[in-house]
C-alpha positions, 0 to 999 in steps of 0.5 A: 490516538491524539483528538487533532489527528482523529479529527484530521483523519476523520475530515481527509474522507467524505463520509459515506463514500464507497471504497474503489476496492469495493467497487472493483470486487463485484462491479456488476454490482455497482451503480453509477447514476446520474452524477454531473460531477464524480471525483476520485480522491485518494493516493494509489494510482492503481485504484484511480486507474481502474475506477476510471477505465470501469467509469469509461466502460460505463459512460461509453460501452462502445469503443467507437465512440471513446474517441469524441465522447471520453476526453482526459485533461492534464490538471498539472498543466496549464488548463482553461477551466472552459475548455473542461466545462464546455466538453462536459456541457456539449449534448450528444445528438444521436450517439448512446454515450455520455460525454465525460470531461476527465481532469487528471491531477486535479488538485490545482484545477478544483483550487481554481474552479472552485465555484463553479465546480460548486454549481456545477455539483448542486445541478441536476445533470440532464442530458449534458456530459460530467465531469470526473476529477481525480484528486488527491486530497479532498476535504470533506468539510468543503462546500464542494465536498459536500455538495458533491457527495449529496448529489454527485458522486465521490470514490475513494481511491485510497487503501483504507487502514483496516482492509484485508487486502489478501482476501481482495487479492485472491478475488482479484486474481481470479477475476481479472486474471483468471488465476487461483491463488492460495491463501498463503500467495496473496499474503506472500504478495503482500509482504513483498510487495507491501500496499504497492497495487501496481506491482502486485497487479503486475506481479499477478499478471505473471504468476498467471502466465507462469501456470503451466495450462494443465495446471490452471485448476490448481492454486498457485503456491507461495513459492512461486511469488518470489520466483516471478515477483517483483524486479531484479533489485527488490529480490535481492532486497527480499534476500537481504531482509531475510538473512539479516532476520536469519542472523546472517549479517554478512550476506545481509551487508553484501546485499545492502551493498548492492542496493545501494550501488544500483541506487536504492533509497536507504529508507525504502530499504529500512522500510522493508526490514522494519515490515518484517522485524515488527512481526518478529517483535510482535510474536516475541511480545505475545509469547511473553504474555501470563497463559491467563492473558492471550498468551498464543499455544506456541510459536507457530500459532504466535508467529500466525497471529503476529501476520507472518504468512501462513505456508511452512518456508514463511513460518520456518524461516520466521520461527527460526529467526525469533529462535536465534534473537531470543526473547530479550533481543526480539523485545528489543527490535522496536527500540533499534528500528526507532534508532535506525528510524531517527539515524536516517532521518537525521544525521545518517540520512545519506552516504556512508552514514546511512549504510553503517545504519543499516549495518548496525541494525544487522550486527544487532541481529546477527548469531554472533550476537546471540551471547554477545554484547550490543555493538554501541550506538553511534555517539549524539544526543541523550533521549529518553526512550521506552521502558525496559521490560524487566530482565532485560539488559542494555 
């Protein structure tokens, strides 16, 4: 990794601040403190929502008093920073909840209070109210940032890169929904419906209220996800991925047609295709290592290993698609999902353009090109790309 995107990495997050998924595994076991100040920074909503509802329940256990004692602010609105201060400063006479002054989209409001937000973290709270800032992005470089970590309170609401989200899937299904998930099921959910918390949280509520009652103890299958998961539009965008992977090109186009005529953005599209292409290359790789270098026993242990979800549908549908590309047509998918990459974000990005594109890709992939020669690029610039790997054809 390049030093400056490290470094820019590295001051994205203040360290040493907890992880909402970690907090919301085991919230009995988390402790808030004191803080004057907490900020929520980080880009899934999903964890800022809940962080948020677990901070109310906290500050403010008695529903009665929500209504005076837990105040929201519109930061992406007009806002009097006074307004936010005064809320948080004003000292409850009798009641047992804490006063929170909660600033939502708060990127511009910390831009314009910066100094006495920096006060503001640097104090001890007393008995006054805090004030909660959801925000984007948070330097940790910052005199805020750090004052704010030294004695206030900082969550990150982002999913981290490393993080074994199935594993906190099924944890979370249990908890928050009662319901049993097989290993395979939350990989499954994860596939397809990718880092998007919100869905997969909805899609959880209705794996759940799909269990028939006698069936409760039982976990639920992998087959279940694609019954229940996800709308009308992303279920035909899970068929089309997988007859393209599969080599059917003309069902895939018939698909990718009406996707794009309900609306679908072509990029989202070539995302979901990618996520599943990448583990398919990903296996093709490790099957061509020497036996004395990692080289995985089979197919199946390959396909595991490359992150294809561990049920028989997923493995033999993902087997049999890495059996009709071959060996030289799985190594090259890396190379046509950079030129399908580069296409959309250049000179195919919209219209008719972008959906040749895309149909390109699933002629490349289709049975009939098995033996067959690569249908051509379309014509532009020259670039170099990746070295071939030795034996293979253009």
């Amino acid at each position: 990794m390049p030093l400056h995107v490290a470094l820019a990495q590295e001051t994205r997050h203040v360290a040493g601040a907890p992880n909402a998924l970690d907090i919301l595994a085991a919230p009995e076991e988390w402790t808030l403190g004191t803080p004057a100040i907490v900020v929520l920074h980080g880009d899934e909503p999903f964890l800022a929502r809940e962080i948020l509802a677990l901070l109310r329940d906290r500050l403010c256990p008695d529903e009665a008093d929500r209504g005076w004692a837990w105040r929201e602010f519109a930061g992406d609105e007009p806002l009097d920073a006074r307004d936010v201060f005064d809320e948080a400063a004003t000292v409850p006479m009798f009641a047992t909840a804490t006063r929170a002054a909660v600033v939502r989209q708060a990127d511009a409001f910390v831009s314009a209070a910066r100094e006495r937000l920096e006060e503001l973290a640097g104090a001890d709270r007393g008995r006054r109210g805090l004030v909660i800032l959801e925000v984007k992005s948070f330097p940790a470089t910052t005199r805020l940032a750090k004052a704010a970590a030294k004695r206030g309170l900082v969550i990150d609401t982002s999913l981290p890169a490393r993080h074994d989200l199935a594993a906190w899937l099924k944890s979370w299904a249990a908890r928050r929904h009662g319901a049993r998930l097989a290993p395979a099921t939350a990989q499954r959910l994860v596939e397809r419906l990718g880092g998007d918390l919100g869905q997969i949280d909805q899609a959880l509520a209705r794996l759940a209220a799909a269990v028939d009652p006698a069936a409760k103890s039982a976990p639920i299958p992998p087959e279940a996800v694609d019954d229940v998961a996800g709308s009308p539009q992303e279920r035909t965008a899970w068929g089309m991925v997988d007859a393209a992977a599969t080599g059917d090109a003309a069902a895939a186009v018939k698909q990718l047609a009406d996707l794009l005529e309900a609306g679908e953005n072509p990029v989202g599209i070539a995302a979901q295709i990618a996520a599943v292409l990448r583990r398919l290359a990903t296996a093709a790789r490790l099957l061509a290592l020497p036996a004395d270098a990692g080289r995985p026993a089979g197919v199946e242990p390959a396909l595991r290993e490359a992150g294809v979800a561990a049920w028989p549908k997923a493995l033999a549908q993902a087997r049999e698609s890495l059996v009709q590309l071959g060996a030289r047509r799985a190594r090259r998918l890396p190379v046509w999902l950079l030129d399908l990459d580069l296409a959309l974000k250049g000179e195919s990005s919209r219209g008719l353009r972008a959906r040749l594109a895309l149909e390109r890709l699933f002629c490349r992939l289709s049975r009939a090109m098995a033996t067959g020669p690569e249908p051509r690029a379309a014509a532009g610039p020259r670039r170099a790309g990746p070295a071939r790997t030795p034996g293979d054809r253009p």
